[in-house]
N, C-alpha and C positions, 0 to 999 in steps of 0.2 A: 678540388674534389670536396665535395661536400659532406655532411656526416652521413646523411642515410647511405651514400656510396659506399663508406666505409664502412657502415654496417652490413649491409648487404655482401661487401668482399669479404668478412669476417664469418660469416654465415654460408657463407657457399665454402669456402676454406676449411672449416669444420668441418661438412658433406665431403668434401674429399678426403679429409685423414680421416672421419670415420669409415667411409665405404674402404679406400684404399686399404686401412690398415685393416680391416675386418676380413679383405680377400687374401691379404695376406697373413694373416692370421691362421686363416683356413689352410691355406696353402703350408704353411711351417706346421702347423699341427700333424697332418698329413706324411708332411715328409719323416717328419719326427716318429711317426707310429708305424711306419714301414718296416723299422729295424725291431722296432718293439720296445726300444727304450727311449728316454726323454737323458740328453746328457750334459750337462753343465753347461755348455754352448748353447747349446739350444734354447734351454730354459731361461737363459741371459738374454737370446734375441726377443724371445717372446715376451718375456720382461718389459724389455722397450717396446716392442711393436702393440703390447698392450697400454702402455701410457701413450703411446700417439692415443690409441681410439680415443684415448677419457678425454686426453685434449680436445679432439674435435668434438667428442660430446656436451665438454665444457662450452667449447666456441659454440658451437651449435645452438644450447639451450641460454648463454647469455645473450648472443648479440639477438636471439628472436624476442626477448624479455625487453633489451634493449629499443630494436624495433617498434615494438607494438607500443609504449612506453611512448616514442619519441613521437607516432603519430597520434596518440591520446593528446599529449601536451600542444601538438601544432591545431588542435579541434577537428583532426580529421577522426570520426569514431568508427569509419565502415569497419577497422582493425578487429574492433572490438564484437562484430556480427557477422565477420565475414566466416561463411562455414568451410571454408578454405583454411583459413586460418585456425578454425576453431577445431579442428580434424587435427591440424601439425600439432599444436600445442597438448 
């Protein structure tokens, strides 16, 4: 497997713990505000379900830095004009 694959797995892995934990985020808040209070448990899940999202947010914004980075150095520059790209970023 070569790097840009693994970047690219690193990048899409990010998109799922952020999306994933973001619906479930929504969803535990929700449950959470039903009874009207927020309680020790709870606040401990959402704890953790909030450090997923930062992790995938981390993965997210390094392996695209990454990316773009590795096709700069290969002399490929479309990265660098591509308005696809230039939109994520």
């Amino acid at each position: 497997m070569d790097l840009q694959t693994l970047i690219m797995i690193g990048h899409v892995g990010g998109t799922i713990l952020g999306t994933g934990g973001a619906t479930i985020a929504e969803v535990q808040v929700n449950i959470a505000l039903k009874d009207g209070t927020v309680d020790a448990r709870e606040r401990a899940l959402m704890h953790e379900n909030y450090w997923v999202i930062r992790l995938g947010l981390a993965l997210i914004i390094l392996s695209g830095i990454v990316l773009v980075w590795t096709l700069y150095q290969s002399g490929e520059t479309w990265a660098l004009t591509s308005p696809k790209i230039l939109t994520k970023e």
